[in-house]
C-alpha positions as CSV (number, residue, x, y, z in Angstrom):
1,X,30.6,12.0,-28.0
2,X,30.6,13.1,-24.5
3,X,26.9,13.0,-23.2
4,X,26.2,17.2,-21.7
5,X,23.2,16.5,-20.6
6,X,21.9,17.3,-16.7
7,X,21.5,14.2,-14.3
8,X,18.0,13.6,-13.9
9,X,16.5,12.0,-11.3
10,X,12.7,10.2,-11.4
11,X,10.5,9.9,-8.9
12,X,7.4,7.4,-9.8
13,X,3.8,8.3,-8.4
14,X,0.9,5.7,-8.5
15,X,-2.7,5.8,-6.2
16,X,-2.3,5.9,-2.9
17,X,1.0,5.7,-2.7
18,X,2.0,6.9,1.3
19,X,3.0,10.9,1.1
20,X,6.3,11.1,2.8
21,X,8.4,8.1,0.9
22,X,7.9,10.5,-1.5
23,X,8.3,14.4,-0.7
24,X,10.8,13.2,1.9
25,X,13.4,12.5,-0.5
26,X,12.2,15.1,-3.2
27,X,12.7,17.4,-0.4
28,X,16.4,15.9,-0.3
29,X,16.5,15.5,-3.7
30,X,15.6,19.4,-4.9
31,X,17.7,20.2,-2.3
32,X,20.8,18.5,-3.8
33,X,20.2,20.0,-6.7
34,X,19.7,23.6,-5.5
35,X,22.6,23.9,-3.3
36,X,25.1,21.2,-4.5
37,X,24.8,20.5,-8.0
38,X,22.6,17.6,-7.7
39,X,20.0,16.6,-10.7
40,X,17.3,17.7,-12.0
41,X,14.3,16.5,-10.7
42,X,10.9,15.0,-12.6
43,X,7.8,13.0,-11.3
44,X,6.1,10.2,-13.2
45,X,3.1,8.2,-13.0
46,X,1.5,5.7,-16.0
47,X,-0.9,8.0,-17.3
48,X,0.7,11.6,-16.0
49,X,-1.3,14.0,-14.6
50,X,-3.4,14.5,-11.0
51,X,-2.3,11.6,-8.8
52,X,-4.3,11.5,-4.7
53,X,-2.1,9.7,-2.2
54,X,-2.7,7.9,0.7
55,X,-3.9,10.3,3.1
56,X,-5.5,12.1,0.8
57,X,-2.7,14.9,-0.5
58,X,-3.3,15.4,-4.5
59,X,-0.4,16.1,-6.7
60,X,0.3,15.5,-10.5
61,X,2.9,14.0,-11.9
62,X,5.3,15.9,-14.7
63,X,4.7,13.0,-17.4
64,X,3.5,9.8,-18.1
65,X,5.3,6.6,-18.6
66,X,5.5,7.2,-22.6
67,X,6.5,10.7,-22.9
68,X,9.2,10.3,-19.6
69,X,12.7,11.4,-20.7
70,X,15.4,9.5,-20.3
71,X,16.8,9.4,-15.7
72,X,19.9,8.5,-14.1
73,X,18.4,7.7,-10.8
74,X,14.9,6.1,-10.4
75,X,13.1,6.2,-7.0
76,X,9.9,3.8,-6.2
77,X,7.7,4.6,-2.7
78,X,5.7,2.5,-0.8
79,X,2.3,2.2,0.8
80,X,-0.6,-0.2,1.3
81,X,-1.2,0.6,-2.5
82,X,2.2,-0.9,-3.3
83,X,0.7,-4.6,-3.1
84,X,-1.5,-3.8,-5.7
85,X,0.5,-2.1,-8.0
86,X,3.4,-5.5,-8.0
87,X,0.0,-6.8,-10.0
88,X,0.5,-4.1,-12.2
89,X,1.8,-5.7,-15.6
90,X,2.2,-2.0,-16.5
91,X,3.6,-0.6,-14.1
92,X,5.8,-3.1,-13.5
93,X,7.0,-3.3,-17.1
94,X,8.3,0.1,-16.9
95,X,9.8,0.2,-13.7
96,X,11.7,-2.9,-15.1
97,X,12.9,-1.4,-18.5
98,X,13.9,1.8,-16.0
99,X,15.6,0.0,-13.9
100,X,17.8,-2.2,-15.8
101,X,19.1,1.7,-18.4
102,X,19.5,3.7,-15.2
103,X,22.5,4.2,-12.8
104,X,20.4,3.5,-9.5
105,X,17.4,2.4,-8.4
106,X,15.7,3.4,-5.2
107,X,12.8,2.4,-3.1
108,X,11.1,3.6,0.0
109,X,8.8,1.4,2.3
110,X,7.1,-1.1,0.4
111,X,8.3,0.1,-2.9
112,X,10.7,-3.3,-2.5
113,X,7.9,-4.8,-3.6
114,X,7.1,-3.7,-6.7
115,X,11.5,-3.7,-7.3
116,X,10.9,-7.5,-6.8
117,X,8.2,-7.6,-8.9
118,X,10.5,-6.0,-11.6
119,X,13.1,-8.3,-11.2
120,X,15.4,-6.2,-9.7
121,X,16.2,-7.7,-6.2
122,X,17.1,-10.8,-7.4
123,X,20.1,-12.2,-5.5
124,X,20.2,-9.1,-3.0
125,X,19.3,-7.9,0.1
126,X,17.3,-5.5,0.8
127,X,14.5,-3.8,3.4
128,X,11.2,-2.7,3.8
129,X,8.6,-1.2,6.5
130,X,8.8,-3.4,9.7
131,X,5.4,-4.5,9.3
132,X,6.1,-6.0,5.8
133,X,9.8,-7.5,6.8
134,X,8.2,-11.0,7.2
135,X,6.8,-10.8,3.3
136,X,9.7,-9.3,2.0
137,X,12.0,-12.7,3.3
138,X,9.4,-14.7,2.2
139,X,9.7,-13.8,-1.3
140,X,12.0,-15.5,-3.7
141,X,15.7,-13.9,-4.2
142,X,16.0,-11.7,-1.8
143,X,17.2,-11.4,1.4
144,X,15.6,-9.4,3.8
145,X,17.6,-6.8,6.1
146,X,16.2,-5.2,9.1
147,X,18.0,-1.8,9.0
148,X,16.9,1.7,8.3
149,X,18.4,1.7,4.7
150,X,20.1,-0.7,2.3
151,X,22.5,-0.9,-0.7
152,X,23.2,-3.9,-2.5
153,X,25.3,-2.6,-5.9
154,X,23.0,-0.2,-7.8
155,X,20.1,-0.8,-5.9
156,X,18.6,0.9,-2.8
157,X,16.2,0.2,-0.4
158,X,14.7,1.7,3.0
159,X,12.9,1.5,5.8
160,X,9.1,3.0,6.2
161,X,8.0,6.3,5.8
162,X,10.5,8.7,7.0
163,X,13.6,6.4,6.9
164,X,13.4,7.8,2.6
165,X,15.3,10.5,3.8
166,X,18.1,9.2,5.5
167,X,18.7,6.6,2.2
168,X,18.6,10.1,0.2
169,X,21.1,11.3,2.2
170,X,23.2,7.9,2.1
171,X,22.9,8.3,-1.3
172,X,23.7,11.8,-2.0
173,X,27.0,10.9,-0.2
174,X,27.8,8.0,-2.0
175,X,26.9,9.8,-5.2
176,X,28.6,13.1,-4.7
177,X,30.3,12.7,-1.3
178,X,29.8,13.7,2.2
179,X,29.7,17.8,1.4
180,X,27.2,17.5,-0.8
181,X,24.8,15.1,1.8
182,X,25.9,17.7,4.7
183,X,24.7,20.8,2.8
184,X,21.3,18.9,2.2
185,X,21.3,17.8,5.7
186,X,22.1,21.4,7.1
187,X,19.8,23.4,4.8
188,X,17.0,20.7,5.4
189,X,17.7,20.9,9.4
190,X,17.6,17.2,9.4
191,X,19.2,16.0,12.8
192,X,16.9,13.6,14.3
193,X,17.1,13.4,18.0
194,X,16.7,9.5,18.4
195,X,13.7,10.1,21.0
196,X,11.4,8.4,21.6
197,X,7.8,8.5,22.2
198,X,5.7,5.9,24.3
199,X,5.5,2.2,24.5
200,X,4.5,1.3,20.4
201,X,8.1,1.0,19.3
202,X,9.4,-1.1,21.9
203,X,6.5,-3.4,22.2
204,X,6.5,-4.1,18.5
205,X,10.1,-4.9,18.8
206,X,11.4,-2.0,16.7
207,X,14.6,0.0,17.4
């Protein structure tokens, strides 16, 4: 029996996690599916309900780790808060089960982390925030990759913060084809201009 149901696409919410590896590709993401047929689009977090993030935005998340319908696309973001939740046997758990049903699996910033944790970078490559690059080639399995986004098979990683939504975008594409990603990109105004601001960049020996 051929399976009629939409595409969903999860989005996992825990503590602290950092705002924009977030809404930056749920912008993308809702975007995708309002102008080009993209999936439908959920949020879930282990408990469900009011989640506060990193700098202090609250949100809720659509359901809880038991009552989360089945997803096609899964996608994990980052933070400080990230570190702790690889610890989380729960979390983890889930993310792993996830991982290993759906199509693809996506993370932003530091959300390689708790992929690792799952089990789900082993033998790839993969990226994180420049600040955490050094951890991420330390770990076991995987190799790190200092670019803005990676894909290694089913699995997909980024860079910090706003570098979520150019792997959205990559993905869109890849998923649905360049149309698709350029009617995101144009209703989104997403053209970044490549400047630059001041020293930080260069002096930390980023791009």
């Amino acid at each position: 029996m051929t399976d009629t149901r939409p595409r969903r696409f999860g989005f996992l919410m825990f503590p602290a996690f950092e705002e924009l590896d977030l809404i930056g590709p749920w912008e993308m993401a809702t975007m995708w599916r309002d102008y080009s047929g993209g999936p439908d689009c959920l949020t879930v977090s282990q408990a469900g309900g009011p989640v506060t993030c990193a700098k202090g935005l609250k949100c809720a998340a659509d359901y809880s780790f038991a009552d989360c319908p089945e997803i096609d696309y899964l996608l994990v973001p980052g933070g400080f808060s990230a570190f702790d939740e690889m610890k989380n046997a729960v979390l983890v758990d889930w993310v792993r089960g996830r991982g290993a049903a759906c199509r693809h699996v996506l993370s932003v910033c530091t959300g390689s982390f708790i992929l690792h944790a799952a089990g789900l970078l082993d033998g790839r490559q993969a990226t994180t925030h420049w600040k955490a690059m050094a951890q991420l080639g330390a770990l076991p399995g995987v190799r790190g990759v200092k670019q803005r986004w990676v894909r290694d098979g089913n699995v997909w990683t980024s860079a910090g913060v706003s570098a979520g939504m150019d792997l959205l975008l990559g993905f869109i594409a890849a998923i649905d084809g360049a149309e698709a990603a350029g009617s995101v990109q144009h209703n989104a105004e997403y053209y970044p201009d490549g400047r630059v601001y001041g020293d930080a960049a260069r002096a930390a020996g980023g791009d």
